[in-house]
C-alpha positions as CSV (number, residue, x, y, z in Angstrom):
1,X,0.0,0.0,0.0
2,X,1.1,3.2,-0.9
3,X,2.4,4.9,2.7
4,X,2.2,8.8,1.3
5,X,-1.5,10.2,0.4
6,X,0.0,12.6,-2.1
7,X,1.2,10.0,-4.5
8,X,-2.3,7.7,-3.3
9,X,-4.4,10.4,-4.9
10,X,-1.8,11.0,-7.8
11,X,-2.1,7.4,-8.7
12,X,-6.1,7.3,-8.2
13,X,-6.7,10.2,-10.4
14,X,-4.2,8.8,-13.3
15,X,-6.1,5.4,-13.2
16,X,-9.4,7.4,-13.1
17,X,-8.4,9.6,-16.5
18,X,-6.5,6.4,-17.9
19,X,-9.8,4.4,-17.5
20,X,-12.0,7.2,-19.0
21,X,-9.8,7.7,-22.4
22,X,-9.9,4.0,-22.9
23,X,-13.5,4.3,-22.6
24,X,-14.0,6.5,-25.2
25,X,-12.7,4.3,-27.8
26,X,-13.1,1.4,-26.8
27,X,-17.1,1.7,-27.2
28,X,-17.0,2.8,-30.6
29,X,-14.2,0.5,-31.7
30,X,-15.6,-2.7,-30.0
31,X,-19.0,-2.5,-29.1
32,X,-20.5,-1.5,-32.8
33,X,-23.9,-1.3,-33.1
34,X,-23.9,-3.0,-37.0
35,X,-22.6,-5.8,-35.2
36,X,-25.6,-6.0,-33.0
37,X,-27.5,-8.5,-31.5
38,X,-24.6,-10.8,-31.0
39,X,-21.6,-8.4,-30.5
40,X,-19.1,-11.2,-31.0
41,X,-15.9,-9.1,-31.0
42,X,-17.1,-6.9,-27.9
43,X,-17.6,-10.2,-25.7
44,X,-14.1,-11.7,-27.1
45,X,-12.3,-8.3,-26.0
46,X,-14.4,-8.0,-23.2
47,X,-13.4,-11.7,-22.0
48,X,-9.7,-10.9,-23.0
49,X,-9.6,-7.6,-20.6
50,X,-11.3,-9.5,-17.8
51,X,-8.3,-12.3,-17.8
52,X,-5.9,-9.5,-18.1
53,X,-7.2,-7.6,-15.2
54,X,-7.7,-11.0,-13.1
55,X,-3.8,-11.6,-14.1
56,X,-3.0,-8.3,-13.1
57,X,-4.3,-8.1,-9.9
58,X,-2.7,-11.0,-9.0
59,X,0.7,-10.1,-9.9
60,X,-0.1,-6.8,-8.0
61,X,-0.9,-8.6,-4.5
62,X,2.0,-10.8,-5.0
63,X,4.9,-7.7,-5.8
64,X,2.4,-6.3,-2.2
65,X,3.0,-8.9,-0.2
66,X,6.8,-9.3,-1.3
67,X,7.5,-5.5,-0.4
68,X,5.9,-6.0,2.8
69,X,8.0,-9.1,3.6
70,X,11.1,-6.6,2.9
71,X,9.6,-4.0,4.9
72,X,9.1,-6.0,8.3
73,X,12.7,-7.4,7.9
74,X,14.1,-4.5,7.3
75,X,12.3,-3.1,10.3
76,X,13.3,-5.5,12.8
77,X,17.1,-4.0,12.5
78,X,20.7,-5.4,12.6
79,X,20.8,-7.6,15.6
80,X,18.0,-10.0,14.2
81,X,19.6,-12.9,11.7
82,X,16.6,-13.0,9.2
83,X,17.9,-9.4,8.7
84,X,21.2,-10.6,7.6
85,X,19.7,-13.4,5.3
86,X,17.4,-11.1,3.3
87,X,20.5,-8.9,2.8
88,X,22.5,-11.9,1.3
89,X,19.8,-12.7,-0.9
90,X,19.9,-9.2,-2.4
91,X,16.6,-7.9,-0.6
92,X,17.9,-5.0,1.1
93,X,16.0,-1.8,0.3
C-alpha cells in the first residue's frame, strides 16, 4: 500500500483519467452497433480484458506482499539474523 496520500491520490486520479480515455474508444471500436445483437468481438475483447485484469491483480498482490515481507525485515534491525539473510539474498531496500 502506498504509505504517502499525495502520491495515493496521484495514482487514483491517473487510473481514473486512464480508465475514462480507454472508454471513449473502446465503445466505438468494440461494441459496434452494426454488429448488434450478437456483438461477437465486444464479448471476445471483453473476455480478454477480464483475464488481463484478473492476471494483473494477481501479480499486484503478490509484488504487495513481497514488499511487505522486505519491509518487516528490514524493520526489525541489525541484531535480528533474518535481517542478515534477506540482505545476502539481495533484498535490502
Amino acid at each position: 500500500m502506498i504509505q504517502d496520500h499525495e502520491m495515493r491520490g496521484f495514482v487514483i486520479a491517473t487510473s481514473n483519467m486512464c480508465g475514462y480515455i480507454n472508454s471513449i474508444w473502446y465503445s466505438d471500436a468494440v461494441w459496434r452497433t452494426a454488429e448488434a445483437p450478437k456483438f461477437r468481438p465486444g464479448f471476445i475483447a471483453a473476455s480478454a480484458f477480464g483475464v488481463a485484469l484478473i492476471l494483473t491483480i494477481l501479480l499486484i498482490l503478490f509484488l504487495e506482499k513481497r514488499d511487505q515481507k522486505k519491509r518487516d525485515l528490514v524493520e526489525r534491525g541489525p541484531d535480528d539474523s533474518e535481517v542478515h539473510a534477506a540482505v545476502t539474498l539481495g533484498w535490502e531496500k
